[in-house]
FIDRENFI-409174 format. One record per residue (C-alpha): residue number from 1; residue in one letter; z, y, x. Coordinates in steps of 0.02 Angstrom, whole numbers. Each point is the difference from the previous one (the first is absolute). Example, Ala and Ser with C-alpha at 12.3 -4.5 7.8 and 13.67 -1.06 7.14 Angstrom:
NODE lomi dovo     pz     py     px
NODE    1    a    390   -225    615
NODE    2    s    -33    172     69
***
This chain:
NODE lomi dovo     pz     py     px
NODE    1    x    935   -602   1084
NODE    2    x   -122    -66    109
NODE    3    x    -79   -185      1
NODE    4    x   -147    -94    103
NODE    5    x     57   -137   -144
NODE    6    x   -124    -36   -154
NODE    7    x    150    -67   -104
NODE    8    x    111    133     62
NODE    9    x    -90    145    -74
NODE   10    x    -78    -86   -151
NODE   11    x    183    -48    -34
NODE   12    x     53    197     38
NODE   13    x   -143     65   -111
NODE   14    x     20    -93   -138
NODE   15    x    228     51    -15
NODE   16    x    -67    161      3
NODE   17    x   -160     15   -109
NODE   18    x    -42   -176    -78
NODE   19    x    -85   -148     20
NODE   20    x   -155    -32     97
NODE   21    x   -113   -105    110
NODE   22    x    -25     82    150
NODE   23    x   -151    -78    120
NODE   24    x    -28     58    178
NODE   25    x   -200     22     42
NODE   26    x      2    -36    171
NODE   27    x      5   -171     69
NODE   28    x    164     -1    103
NODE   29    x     77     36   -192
NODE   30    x    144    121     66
NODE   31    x     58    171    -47
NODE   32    x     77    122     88
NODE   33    x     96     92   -143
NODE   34    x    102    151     10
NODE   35    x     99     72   -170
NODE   36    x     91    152    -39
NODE   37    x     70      8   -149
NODE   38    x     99    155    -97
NODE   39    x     57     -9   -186
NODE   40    x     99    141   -107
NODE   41    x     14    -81   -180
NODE   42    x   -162    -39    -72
NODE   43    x    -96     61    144
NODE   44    x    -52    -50    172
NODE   45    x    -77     24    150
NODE   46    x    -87   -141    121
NODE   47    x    -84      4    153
NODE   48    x    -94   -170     21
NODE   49    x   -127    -64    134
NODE   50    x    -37   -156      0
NODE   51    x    -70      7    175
NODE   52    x   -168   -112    -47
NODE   53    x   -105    -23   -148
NODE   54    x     67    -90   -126
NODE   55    x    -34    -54   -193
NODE   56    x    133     32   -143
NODE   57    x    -10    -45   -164
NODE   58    x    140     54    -87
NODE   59    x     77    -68   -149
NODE   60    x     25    145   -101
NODE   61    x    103    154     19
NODE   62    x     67      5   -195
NODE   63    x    134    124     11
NODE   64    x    -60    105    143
NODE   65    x   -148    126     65
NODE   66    x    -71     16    194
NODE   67    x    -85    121     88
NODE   68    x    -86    -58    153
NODE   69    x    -19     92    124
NODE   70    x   -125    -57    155
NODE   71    x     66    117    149
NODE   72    x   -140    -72    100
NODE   73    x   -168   -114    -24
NODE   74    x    -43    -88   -165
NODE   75    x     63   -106   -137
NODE   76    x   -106    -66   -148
NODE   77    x     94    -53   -180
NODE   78    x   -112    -99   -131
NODE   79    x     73     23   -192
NODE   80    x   -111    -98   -102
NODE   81    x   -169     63     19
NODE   82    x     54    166     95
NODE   83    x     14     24    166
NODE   84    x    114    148     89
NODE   85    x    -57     26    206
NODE   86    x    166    104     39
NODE   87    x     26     93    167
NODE   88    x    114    154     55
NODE   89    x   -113     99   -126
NODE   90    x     28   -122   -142
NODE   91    x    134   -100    -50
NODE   92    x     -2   -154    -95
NODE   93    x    126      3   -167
NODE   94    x     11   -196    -73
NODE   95    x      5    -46   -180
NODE   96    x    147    -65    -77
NODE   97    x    -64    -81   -127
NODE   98    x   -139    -95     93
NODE   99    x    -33   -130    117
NODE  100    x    -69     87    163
NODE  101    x    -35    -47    178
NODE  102    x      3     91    176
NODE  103    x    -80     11    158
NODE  104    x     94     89    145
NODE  105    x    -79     17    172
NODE  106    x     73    -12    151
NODE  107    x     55    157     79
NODE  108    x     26     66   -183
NODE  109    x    194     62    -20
NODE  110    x     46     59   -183
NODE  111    x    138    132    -70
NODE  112    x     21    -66   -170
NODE  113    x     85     84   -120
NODE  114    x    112   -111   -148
NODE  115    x     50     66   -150
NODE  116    x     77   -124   -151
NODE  117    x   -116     11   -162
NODE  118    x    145     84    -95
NODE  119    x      0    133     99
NODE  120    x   -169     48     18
NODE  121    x     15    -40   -192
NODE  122    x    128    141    -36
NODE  123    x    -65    127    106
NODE  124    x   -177     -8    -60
NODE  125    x     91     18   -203
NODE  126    x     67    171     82
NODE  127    x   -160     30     75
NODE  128    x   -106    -34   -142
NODE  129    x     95     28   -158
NODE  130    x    -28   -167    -57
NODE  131    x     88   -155     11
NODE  132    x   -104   -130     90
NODE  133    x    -29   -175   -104
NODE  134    x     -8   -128    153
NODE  135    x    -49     28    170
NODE  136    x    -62    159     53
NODE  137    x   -161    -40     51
NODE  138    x    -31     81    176
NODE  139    x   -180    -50     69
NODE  140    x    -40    -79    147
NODE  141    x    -10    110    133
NODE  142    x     80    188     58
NODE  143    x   -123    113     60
NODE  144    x    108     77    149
NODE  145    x    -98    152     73
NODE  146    x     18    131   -166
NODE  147    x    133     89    -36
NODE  148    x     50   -115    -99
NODE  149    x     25   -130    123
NODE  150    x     77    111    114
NODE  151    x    122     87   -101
NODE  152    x     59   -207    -34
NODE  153    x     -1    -26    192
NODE  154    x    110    141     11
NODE  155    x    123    -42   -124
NODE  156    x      7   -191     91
NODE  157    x     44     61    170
NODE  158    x    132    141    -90
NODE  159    x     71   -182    -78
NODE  160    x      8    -92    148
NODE  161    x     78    133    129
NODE  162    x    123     29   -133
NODE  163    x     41   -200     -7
NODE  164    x      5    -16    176
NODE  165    x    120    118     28
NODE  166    x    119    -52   -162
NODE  167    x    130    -38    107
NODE  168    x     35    177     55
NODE  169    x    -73     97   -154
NODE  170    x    115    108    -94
NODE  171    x   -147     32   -136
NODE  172    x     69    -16   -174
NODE  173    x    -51   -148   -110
NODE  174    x   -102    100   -108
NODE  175    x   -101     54    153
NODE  176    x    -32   -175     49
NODE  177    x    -65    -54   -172
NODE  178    x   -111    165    -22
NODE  179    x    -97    -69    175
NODE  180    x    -36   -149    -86
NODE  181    x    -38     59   -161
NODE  182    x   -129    125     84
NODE  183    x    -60   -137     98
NODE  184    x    -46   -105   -156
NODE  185    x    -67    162    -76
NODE  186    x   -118     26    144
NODE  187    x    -59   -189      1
NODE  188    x    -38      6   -198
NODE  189    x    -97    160     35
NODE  190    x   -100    -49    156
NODE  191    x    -65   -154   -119
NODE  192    x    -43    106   -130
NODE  193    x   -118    109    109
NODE  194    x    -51   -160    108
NODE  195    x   -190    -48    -61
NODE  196    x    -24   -187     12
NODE  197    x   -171     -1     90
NODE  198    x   -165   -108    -40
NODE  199    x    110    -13   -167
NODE  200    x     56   -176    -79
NODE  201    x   -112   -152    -28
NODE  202    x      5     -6   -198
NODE  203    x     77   -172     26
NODE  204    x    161     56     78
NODE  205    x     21    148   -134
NODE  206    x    146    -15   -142
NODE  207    x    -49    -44   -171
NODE  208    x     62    160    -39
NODE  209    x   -136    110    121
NODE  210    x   -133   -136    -71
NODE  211    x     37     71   -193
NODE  212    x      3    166     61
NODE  213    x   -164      2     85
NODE  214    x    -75   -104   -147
NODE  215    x     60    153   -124
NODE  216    x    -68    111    109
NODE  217    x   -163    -85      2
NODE  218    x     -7      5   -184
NODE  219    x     81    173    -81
NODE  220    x    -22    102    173
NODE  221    x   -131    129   -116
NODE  222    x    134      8   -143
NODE  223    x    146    136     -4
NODE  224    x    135   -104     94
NODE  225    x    138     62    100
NODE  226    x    110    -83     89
NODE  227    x    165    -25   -121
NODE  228    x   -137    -70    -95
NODE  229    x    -82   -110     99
NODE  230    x    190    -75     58
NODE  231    x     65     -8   -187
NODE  232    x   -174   -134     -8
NODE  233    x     59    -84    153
NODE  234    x    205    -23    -54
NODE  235    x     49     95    168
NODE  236    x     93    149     17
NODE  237    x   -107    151     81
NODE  238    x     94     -2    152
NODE  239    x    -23   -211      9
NODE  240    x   -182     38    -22
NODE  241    x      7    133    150
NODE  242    x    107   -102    137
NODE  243    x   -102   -153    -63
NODE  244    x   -189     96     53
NODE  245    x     93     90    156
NODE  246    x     53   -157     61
NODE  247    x   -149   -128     -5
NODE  248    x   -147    134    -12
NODE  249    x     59    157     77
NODE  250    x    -51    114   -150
NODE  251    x     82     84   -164
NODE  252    x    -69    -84   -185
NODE  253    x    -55    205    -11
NODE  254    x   -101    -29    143
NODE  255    x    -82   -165    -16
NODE  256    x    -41     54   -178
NODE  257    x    -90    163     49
NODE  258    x    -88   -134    148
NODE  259    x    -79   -108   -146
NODE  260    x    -51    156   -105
NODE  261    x    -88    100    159
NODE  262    x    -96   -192     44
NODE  263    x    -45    -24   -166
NODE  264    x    -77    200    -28
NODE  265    x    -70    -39    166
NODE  266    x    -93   -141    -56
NODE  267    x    -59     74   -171
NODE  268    x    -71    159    112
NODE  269    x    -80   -106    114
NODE  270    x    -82    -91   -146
NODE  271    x    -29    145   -117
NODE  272    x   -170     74    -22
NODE  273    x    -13    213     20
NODE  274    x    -20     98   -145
NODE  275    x     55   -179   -108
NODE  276    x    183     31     55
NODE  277    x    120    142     53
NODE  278    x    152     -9    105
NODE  279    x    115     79   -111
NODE  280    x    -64   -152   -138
NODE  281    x     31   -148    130
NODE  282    x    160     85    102
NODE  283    x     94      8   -202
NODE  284    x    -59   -198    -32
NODE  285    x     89    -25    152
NODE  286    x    164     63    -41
NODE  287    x    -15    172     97
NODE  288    x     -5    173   -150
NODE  289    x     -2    146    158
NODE  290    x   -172    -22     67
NODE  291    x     98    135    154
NODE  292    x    127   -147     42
NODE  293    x   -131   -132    -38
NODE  294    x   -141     99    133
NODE  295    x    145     19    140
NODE  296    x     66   -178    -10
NODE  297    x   -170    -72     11
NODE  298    x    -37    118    127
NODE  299    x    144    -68     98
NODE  300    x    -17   -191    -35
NODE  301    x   -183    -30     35
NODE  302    x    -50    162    111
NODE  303    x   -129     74   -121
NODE  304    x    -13     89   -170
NODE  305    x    -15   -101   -190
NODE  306    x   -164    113     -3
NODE  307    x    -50    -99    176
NODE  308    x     -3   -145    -44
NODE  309    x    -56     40   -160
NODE  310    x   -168     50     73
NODE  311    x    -24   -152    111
***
């Protein structure tokens, strides 16, 4: 399809993804939209340019995901406090379960990428070994340049050449369902290894992160582990993971070992020599090898316990 009509391609949008205002930023208030569209099932494949900058704010997606996909210049999406600058290096990924808004420049075509919440749902149970409660909670943005992101790129362009040419393939059923499938495998895993940067305004994190980071705050020196720490919670282990991958970028194992090397950090720094030892203040800290304790430090803060012991 392709419309210089407002009306026309809000009206086109919407049949095909839901409702929305859509607001041309330049004066004349015109559009010059071109659409490709390609669907197998509960996937598909746009190409979308708006051809100026415009403003959309959806009205939720509910039953589906997006990937978007700047092939050229800039788009911005707000969600609540947090703010996602995508590009051809990142790609924006909208909540489902949140009110969100979206700035698209002109000269900024997108290949997005729809899959329906079930689906994504059923492949990540596979994936995972555990049955997701809800929506799987994605993140906000796809970091595109890792392997990650490539290896997802990949699997999107083995979808679409085999949808485009549907008409003539002779590939078994099976076939076409294991592209998608690895397709939706490759998405989950590129958000799992995608780091949300400058991290989440405390605001805009789920009640559930909030308890988590209060715990930490207050048992980090005490023997916990992470079964533990999610029995305290009322998650499952793997809720707990997906839950810290997807708004912080980190493991519970690794946040936790974050809040015991800070607060070791801070007792060294405050310590007096000869008053304290490391092996003393590294064990009230949660850490019994003073080895693993020494290299992790070491690591973290670019100097030796015994360093900054001595300052």
């Amino acid at each position: 399809m392709a419309t210089t009509d407002v009306d026309d391609a809000h009206q086109k949008i919407a049949e095909l993804f839901c409702g929305h205002d859509l607001v041309p930023q330049a004066r004349a208030g015109s559009v010059d939209m071109k659409l490709r569209s390609l669907h197998r099932g509960d996937v598909g494949i746009e190409y979308l340019d708006y051809g100026a900058e415009v403003r959309i704010n959806p009205q939720g997606l509910e039953n589906f995901h997006l990937v978007q996909i700047p092939l050229a210049g800039h788009a911005h999406m707000d969600v609540g406090s947090f703010a996602v600058e995508s590009s051809p290096r990142t790609a924006s990924v909208p909540p489902i379960d949140r009110p969100f808004s979206m700035t698209w420049d002109r000269g900024t075509p997108h290949l997005i990428v729809y899959v329906r919440r079930i689906a994504l749902a059923s492949v990540a149970e596979q994936l995972y070994g555990d049955k997701p409660r809800g929506v799987v909670k994605l993140g906000y943005a796809m970091d595109l340049t890792g392997s990650a992101g490539r290896a997802f790129l990949r699997s999107v362009v083995e979808l679409h050449d085999d949808m485009i040419s549907q008409a003539s393939s002779t590939a078994p059923v099976f076939v076409q369902r294991l592209l998608v499938d690895t397709m939706l495998s490759r998405l989950l895993m590129a958000m799992d290894n995608t780091a949300v940067q400058g991290g989440l305004n405390p605001d805009s994190e789920s009640r559930l992160i909030r308890r988590f980071r209060d715990l930490l705050e207050r048992h980090a020196s005490e023997e916990l582990a992470v079964p533990d720490i999610a029995e305290n919670l009322g998650v499952s282990v793997r809720t707990l993971q997906l839950a810290l991958r997807s708004e912080v970028g980190a493991t519970p194992s690794e946040l936790l070992r974050r809040v015991r090397l800070d607060r070791a950090r801070e007792m060294l720094l405050a310590a007096e020599p000869g008053q304290e030892t490391i092996i003393s203040i590294a064990e009230r800290c949660g850490f019994s090898h003073q080895g693993r304790f020494s290299a992790l430090y070491l690591d973290t803060f670019g100097e030796l316990p015994s360093e900054s012991l001595r300052r």
